[in-house]
N, C-alpha and C positions, 0 to 999 in steps of 0.2 A: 300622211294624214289617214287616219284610220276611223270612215267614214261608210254606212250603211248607204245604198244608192236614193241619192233624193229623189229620183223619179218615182222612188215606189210610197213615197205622203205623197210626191203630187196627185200621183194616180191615184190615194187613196180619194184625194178632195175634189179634183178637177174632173176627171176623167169616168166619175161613177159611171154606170150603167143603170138608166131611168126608169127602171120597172116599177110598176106599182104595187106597192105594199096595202097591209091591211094595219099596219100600228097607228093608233092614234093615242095613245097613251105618253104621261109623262116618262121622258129620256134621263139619264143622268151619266157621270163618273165622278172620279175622285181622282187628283193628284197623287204621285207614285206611291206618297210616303204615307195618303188617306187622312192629311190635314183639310187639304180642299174638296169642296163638293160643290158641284155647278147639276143645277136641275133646269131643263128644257119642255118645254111644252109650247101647244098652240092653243090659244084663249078661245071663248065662242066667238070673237068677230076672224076670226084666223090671222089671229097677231102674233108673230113668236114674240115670246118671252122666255128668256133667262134667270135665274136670280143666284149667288155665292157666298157658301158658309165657308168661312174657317174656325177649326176646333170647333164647330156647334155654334159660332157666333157671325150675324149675319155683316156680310161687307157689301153687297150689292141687293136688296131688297129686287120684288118684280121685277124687269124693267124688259119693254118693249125693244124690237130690235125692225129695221125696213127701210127701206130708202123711197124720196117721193122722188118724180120723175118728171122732167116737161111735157107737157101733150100729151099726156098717159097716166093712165089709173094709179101707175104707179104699182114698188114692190112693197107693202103697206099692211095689207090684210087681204081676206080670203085664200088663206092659203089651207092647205093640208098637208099633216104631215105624210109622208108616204115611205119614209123609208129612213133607218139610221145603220152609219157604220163606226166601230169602233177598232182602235189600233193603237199600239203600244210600240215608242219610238227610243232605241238609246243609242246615244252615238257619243265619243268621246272625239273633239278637233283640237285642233292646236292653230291661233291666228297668230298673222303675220305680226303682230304686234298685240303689247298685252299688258295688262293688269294681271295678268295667270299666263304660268305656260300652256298650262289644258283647259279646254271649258266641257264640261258633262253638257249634253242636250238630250235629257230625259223628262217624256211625259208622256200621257194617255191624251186620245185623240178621239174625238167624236165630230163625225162630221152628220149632220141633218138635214135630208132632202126633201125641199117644200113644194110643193106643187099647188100653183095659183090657178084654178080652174075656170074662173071665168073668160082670163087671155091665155089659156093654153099654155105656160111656161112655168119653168123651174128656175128655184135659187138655192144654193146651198149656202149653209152656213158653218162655218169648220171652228171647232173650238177646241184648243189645247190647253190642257190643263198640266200644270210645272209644280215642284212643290213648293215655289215659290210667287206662283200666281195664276194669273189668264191671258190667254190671248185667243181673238178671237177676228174672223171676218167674213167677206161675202164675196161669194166664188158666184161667175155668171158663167155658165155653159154655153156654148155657142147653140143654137136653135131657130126654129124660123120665127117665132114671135120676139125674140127678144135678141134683136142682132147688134144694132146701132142704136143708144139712148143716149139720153143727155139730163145730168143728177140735179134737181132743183133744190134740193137738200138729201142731207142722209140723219137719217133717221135713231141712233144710236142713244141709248138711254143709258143712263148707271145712277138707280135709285139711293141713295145716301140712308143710311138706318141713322139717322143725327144728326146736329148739327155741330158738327167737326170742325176743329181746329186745322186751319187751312193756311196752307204760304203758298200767294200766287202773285202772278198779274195780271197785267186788265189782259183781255182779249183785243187782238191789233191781227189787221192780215200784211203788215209792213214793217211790223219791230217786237222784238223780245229785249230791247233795249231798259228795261224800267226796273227800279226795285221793286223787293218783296215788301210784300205787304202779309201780316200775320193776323188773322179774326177767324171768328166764326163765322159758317158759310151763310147765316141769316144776317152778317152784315156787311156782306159785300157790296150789296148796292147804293149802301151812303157813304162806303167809304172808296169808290172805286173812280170816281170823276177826278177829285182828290194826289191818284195815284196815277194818274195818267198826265207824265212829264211832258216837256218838248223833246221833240227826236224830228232827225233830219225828213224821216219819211215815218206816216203815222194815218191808220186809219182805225180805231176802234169802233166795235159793232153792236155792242148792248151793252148797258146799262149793269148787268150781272155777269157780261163776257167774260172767261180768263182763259191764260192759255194753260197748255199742257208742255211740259211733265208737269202733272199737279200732286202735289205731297199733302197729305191731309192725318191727322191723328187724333182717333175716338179717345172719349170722356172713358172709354175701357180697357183704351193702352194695346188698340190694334194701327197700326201705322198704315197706309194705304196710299198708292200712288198710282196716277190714269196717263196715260200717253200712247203712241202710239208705235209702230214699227213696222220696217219697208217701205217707205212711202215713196212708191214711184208710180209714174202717170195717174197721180191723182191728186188732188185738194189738199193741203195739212189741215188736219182739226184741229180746232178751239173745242171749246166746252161752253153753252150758254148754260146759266144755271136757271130752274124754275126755281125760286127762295120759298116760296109758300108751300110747298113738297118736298123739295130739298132734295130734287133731282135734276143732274145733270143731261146736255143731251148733245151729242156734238152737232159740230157747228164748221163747214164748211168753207174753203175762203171764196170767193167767186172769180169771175174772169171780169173783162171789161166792158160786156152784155149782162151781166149778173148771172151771170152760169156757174153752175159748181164742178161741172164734172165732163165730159166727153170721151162716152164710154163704146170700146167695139167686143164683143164678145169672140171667143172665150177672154174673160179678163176676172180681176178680182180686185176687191180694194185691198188697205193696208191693212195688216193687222189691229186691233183695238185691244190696250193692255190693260191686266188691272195688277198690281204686284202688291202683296198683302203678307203682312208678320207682326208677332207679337214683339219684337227688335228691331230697333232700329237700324241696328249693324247687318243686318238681311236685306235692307234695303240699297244700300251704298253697295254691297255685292253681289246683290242678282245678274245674272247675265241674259236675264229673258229675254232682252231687246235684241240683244245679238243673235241669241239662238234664233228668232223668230224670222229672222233675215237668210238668205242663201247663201252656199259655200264661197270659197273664194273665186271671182270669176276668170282671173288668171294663172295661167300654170308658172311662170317666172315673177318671181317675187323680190329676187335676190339683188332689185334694185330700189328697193324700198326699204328707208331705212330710218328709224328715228333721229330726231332733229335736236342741238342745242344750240341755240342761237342768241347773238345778239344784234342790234339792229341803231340805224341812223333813223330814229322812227320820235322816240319819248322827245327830245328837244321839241317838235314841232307839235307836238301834240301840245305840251307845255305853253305853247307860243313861242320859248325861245327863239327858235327858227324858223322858215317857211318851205313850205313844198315850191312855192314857186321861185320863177329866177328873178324876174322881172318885175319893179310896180310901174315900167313904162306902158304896158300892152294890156288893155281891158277888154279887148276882143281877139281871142284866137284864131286862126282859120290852119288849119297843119297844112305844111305844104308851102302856105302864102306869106306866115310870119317868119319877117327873119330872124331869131332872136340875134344875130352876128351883131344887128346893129340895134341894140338895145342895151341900156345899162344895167350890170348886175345889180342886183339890190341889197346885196353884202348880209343877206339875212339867209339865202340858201343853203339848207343842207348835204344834198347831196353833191358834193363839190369832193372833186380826186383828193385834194388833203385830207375831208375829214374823212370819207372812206379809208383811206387808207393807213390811218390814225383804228379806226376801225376793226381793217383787218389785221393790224399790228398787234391788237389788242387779245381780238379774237385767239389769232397763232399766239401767243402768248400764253393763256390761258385754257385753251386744249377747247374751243366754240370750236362748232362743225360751218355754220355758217353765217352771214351778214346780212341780213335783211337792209335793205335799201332802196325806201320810199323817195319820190320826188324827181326820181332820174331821169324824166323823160316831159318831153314838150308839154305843154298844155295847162297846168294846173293854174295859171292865170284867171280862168272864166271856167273853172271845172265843175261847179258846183251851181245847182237851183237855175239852170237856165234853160232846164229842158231841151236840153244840145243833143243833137244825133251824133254827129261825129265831133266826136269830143278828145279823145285819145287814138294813135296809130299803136302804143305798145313796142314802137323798134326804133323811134327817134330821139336821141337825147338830148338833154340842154346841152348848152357849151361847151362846160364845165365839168362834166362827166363824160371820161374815153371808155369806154364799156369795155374794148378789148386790152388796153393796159390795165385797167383794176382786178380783172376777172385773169389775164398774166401774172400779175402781183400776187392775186390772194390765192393762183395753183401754187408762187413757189414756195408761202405762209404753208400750205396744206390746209387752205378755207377754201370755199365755194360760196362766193354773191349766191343772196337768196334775192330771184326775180320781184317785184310790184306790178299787178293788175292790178289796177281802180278802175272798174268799168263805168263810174257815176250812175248808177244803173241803166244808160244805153246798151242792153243787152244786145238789141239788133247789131250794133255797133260791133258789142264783142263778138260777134260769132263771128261777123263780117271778117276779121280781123285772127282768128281766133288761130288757124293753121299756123300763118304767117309768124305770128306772137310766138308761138311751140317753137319752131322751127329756129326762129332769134334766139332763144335761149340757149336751145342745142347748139347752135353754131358760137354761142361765147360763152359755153360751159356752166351755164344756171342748170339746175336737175329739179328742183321745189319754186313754186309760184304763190304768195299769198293775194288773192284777188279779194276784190270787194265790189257792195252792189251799196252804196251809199246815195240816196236821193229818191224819187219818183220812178218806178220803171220805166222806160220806153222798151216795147209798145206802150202806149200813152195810156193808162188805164189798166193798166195789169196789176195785179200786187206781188208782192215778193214771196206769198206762201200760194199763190196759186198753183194751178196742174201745169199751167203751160212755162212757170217757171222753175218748178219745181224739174219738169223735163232740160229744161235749159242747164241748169247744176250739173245732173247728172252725166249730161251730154259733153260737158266741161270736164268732170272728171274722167270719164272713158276715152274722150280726144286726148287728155292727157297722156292717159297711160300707154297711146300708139308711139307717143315720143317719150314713155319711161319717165313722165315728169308726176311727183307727190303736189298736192293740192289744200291749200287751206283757207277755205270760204270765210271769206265775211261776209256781217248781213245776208247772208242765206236762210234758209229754212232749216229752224233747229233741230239737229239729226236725230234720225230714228235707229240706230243699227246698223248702216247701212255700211260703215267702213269695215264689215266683216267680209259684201261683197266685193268691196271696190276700197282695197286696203291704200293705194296712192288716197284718198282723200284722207289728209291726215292729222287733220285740224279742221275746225270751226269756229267763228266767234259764236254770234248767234245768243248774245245776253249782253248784257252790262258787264264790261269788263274792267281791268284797270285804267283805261284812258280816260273813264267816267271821274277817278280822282282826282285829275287835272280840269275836269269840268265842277262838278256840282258836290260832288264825291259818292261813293257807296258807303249804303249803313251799316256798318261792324261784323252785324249778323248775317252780311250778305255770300258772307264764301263758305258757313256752316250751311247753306242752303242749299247752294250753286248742284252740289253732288247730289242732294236727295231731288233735282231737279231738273235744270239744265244737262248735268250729264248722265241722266239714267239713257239718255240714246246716245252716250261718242263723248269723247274727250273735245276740250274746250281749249282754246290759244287763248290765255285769259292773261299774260305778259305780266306776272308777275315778278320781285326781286327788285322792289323801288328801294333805296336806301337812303336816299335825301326825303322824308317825305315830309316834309314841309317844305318841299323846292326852294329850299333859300337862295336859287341861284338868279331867280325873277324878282322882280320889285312889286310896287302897288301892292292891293289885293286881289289875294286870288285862291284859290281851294288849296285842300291838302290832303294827305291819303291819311285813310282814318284807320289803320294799325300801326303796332308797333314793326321796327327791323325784322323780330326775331320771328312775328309773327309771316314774313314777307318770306323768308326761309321756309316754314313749316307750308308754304303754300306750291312748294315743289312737290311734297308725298302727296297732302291729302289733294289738291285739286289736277288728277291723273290726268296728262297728254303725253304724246309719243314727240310733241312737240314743246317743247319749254323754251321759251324765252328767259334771257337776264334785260330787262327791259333798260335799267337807267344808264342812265350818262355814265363811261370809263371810268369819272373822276370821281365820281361817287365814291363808285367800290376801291378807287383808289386809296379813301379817305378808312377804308373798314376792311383790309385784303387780309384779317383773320375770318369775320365772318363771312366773305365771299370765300373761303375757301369751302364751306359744305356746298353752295350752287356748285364751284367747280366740280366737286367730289359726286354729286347726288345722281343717281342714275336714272333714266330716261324710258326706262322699257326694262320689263318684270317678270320675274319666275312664279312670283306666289305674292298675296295683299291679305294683309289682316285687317278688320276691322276693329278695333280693340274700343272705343268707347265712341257714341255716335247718340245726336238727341237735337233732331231740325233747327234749325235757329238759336242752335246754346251752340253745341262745341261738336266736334269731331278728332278722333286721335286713328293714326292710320300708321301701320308697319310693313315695308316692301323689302322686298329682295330680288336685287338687279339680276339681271339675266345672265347666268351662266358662272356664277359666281355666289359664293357662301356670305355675303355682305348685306347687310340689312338699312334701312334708314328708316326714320320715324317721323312724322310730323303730326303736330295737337297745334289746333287753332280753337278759338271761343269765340261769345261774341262780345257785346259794352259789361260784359258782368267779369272782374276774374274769377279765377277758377284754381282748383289744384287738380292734376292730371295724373293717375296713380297707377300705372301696369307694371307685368311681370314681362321678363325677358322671353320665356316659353318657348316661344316662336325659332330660336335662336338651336342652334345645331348641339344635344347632347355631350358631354367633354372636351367642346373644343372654347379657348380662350375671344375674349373681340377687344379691340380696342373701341369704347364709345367716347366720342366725344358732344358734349350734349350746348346744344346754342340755344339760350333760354334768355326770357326778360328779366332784366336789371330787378333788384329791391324795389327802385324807386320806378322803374320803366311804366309809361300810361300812354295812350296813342296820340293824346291832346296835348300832356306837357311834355311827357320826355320819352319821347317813342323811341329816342336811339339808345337806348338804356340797353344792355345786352349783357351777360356773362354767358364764360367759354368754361367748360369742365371735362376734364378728359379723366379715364381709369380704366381698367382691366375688368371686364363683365364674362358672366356665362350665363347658359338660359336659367339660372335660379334667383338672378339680381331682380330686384322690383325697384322701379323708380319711380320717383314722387318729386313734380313739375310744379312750380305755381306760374299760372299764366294772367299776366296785369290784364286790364281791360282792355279788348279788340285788341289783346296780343296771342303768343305760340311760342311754339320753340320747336327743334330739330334737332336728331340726333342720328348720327352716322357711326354704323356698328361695322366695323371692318375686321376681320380674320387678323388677332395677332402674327404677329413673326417672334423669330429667339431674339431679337434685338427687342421689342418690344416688352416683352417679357423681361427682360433684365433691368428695364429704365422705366418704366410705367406701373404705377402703383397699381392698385384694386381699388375696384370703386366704392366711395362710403359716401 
């Protein structure tokens, strides 16, 4: 890695020397490329303020910046400015995993030192500027008036020049589980009661609250998106909106006292981003969240390794199955219930047959591993009963020998992927937490998908708080002393952070596909996901349904609202290092031509185009697998069809590919005939343009692979 030493930004931010200056004048810079301009100054009440042009057009009007404080005047106004420093950072890295082999981390740096002269202390505020946006936050020096505080809000403003066309959701400090919703930001608050579903744990806080990542786009064709990055030992922001201004202002989650923060200096908050372009396709590939976070924290990496998995997971999601063994037992106690003498209930899952049907499947088809839920005591009274000790994490049902399955699937060449469900007894899971590692490694699991489903305990916590937000992290770094990768559910939706702590290597942390066996998501829900959910980190969003009208259940009951082909194209554009084939064997049984691009599609990237991008319509996205000349494609839309129409470009100079292109049927619609599919293969070079038509809430996928002389001899050219 070829890396300038980080200590010399921290130095520049943390570590200033507090002399006092004589500037009291407006501050500025510009972004490398002198598209952005970010202007600073202190008002007469000594308020900083900020405000953000791009090309001459404004994206952040005024906006104040300060945090209030408990039992203290707080860092708010009377300040002075005293002192500014500026510095120019380029570094080029390479992460353990990727959308890109390389990331550029260039940009100009202004940090602004304020001095509050009535309590004697300073703050700084460090703002970097990328030619792809801002980031910006508040560094605390250590000092004698300002050692130990405690945040009663933070004070973060971002003036809106409009009333912008906006895809959010409500603001919650317990779920990002909801759809999008698309308006102007003057009419968020008639239509936000409205949008706010059932979800297992749920607390929303205003009336105008949304969360962040927020994707927003001016009446001027400037695209703009606010979120945040690093977030550790501190609060995740929301965003509460002033509608009569049409200014945002964050918004804190609190603890179980109403406290926002618990702060010991030297410390700093997260970053506060704004990413800004006249394209949409700059938004899908900005790397700012990333850069904004620290290097990698470990020096061995070489057991961290992208994931393709399938799982004994969709049956019970469906209802088909159940997590639990037994409907003899309505109270658990571990330790005390036997299940020995309890009747199975012939609905469980994870039973050594179907695992092993599983992992048959898995080696079959070249999966790396088996996720398998349900495997363990408990899930009888798992849920909503405010249980401390709820799960041990090392006990199985009956029914499941953990050391034959996990023998079986080394001599497949699979690896069981572990199940954590903490029901969010977090005290529980720490309690538990070595022991659980430890299990693993001693029966050969390396990845753990944990979940925080329900009410936290401690009783009164939320799931975006500081104190749990410390708990996540603590989870991933315990991991990595036993070399185990990590995939949060229901966690706080990532900021960047698996740049520092690359084992975290998934997140749910939205609406995912499981929501289609519930209520289902709206068409236009995974053209959004990207400009949204994952501008901080890739999403385990378990895509690859192919029954999606579950004909395999009776009565009624939901159904996934794309088509097949569109179910394929959700391997490029919605990027994890972790992808799931979510459905049932038999499924893909029923279609093992179009299961053959998931088998093909690669998992971890040398290089990503964005070739056609537009929030809420559609998304077209071109990768090229790691280490390797192979390309794949994926175009999704959303209830509208579309025609999809690029040039191959992308594609290596004189050399042949074989494309074979998975596209919706004539007739394919996600309502009546979503398994409508045609297959097209021919001989491409990068001068081919293809032209896609994609049915309503459908896609397609296309896998471009390096000819061979055989292939050249038998394989036509594509027309």
């Amino acid at each position: 890695m070829k890396n300038m030493k980080i200590g010399t930004v921290i130095g520049l931010c943390l570590l200033l020397s507090f002399f006092f200056g004589t500037s009291a004048k407006a501050e500025s810079i510009t972004s490398p490329d002198g598209q952005l301009k970010l202007n600073f100054s202190v008002n007469a009440q000594g308020e900083p303020v900020y405000e953000l042009s791009y090309k001459g057009k404004e994206v952040i009007k005024p906006s104040k910046l300060g945090l209030e404080l408990k039992n203290d005047p707080g860092l708010m106004n009377g300040f002075t400015l005293i002192d500014t420093k500026t510095a120019t950072f380029d570094e080029t890295w390479q992460p353990v995993w990727g959308e890109v082999k390389s990331i550029r981390n260039h940009y100009n740096e202004m940090a602004v030192i304020l001095n509050q002269k009535a309590q004697d202390r300073n703050l700084i505020i460090c703002f970097r500027l990328y030619n792809d946006g801002l980031g910006f936050r508040y560094e605390f020096p250590q000092q004698k008036n300002l050692n130990y505080f405690v945040i009663k809000e933070e004070h973060s403003q971002f003036a809106m020049a409009g009333d912008h066309t906006a895809f959010w959701i409500p603001g919650d400090y317990d779920t990002q589980e909801y759809d999008y919703t698309e308006s102007k930001l003057s009419e968020i608050r008639g239509l936000l009661q409205g949008a706010i579903t059932p979800n297992a744990s749920q607390t929303p806080f205003s009336p105008t609250g949304v969360q962040t990542s927020l994707q927003m786009k001016t009446a001027d064709g400037l695209y703009i998106n606010l979120h945040e990055a690093a977030l550790i030992d501190y609060s995740c922001m929301h965003l509460n909106l002033d509608d009569q201004n049409l200014v945002f202002e964050s918004w804190l989650t609190p603890d179980a006292k109403g406290d926002k923060g618990y702060m010991q200096t030297p410390c700093r908050s997260p970053w506060r981003t704004v990413i800004v372009s006249d394209d949409a396709r700059d938004i899908l590939a900005s790397k700012l969240t990333l850069n904004l976070n620290e290097p990698c924290m470990y020096e061995d990496v070489s057991w961290i390794k992208p994931v393709k998995y399938i799982g004994v997971w969709w049956e019970m999601i469906t209802g088909k199955g159940s997590w639990s063994y037994t409907d003899d037992v309505y109270s658990v106690k571990l330790g005390q219930t036997d299940y020995s003498k309890t009747k199975p209930n012939g609905r469980h899952s994870a039973n050594n047959d179907k695992v092993k049907r599983y992992i048959d499947f898995a080696s079959e088809h070249g999966f790396d591993q088996v996720l398998v839920e349900g495997w363990n005591e408990g899930w009888e009274d798992w849920f909503g009963k405010s249980k401390d000790y709820v799960f041990d994490f090392v006990t199985p049902y009956p029914d499941f020998d953990v050391k034959m399955l996990n023998a079986y699937a080394k001599e497949k060449g699979v690896k069981l992927m572990m199940h954590h469900e903490t029901s969010a007894s977090v005290r529980n899971y720490e309690r538990h937490l070595d022991k659980a590692y430890q299990f693993m490694i001693d029966n050969g699991y390396n990845a753990v998908k944990s979940g925080y489903v329900g009410n936290i305990i401690p009783r009164g916590e939320h799931h975006y708080g500081q104190w749990m937000n410390n708990h996540y992290l603590y989870a991933v770094e315990k991991a990595a002393e036993y070399k185990i990768c990590v995939n949060a559910h229901e966690a706080t939706r990532p900021t960047g952070l698996c740049r520092t702590y690359p084992n975290l290597i998934g997140n749910e942390s939205a609406r995912g596909t499981e929501y289609e066996a519930f209520a289902g998501n709206k068409p236009f829900h995974t053209t959004l996901l990207p400009f949204t959910r994952q501008i901080g980190g890739p999403m385990d969003y378990t895509p690859g349904i192919f029954d999606t009208k579950l004909s395999f259940l009776s009565g009624d009951h939901s159904f996934v609202r794309t088509t097949l082909a569109k179910q394929l194209a959700l391997y490029v554009t919605m990027y994890s290092p972790l992808q799931m084939a979510a459905d049932l064997p038999e499924s893909y049984e029923r279609h093992m031509d179009a299961f053959q691009f998931i088998k093909e599609v690669a998992i971890d990237w040398d290089d990503s185009k964005y070739l056609e991008a537009e929030p809420g319509d559609y998304i077209t996205v071109a990768r090229k697998a790691k280490g390797t000349d192979n390309w794949f494609v994926g175009g999704i839309t959303d209830e509208n069809p579309r025609t999809s129409t690029f040039t191959l470009d992308f594609l290596e100079p004189g050399k042949q590919y074989v494309a074979t292109l998975y596209a919706d049927g004539k007739d394919a619609d996600f309502e009546k005939n979503p398994t409508s599919y045609q297959i097209k293969k021919g001989l491409v070079t990068n001068k081919n343009k293809m032209s896609v038509k994609l049915a309503r809430s459908g896609g397609f996928a296309v896998s471009l692979i390096e000819a061979t002389p055989a292939d050249l001899k038998t394989i036509r050219k594509w027309k």
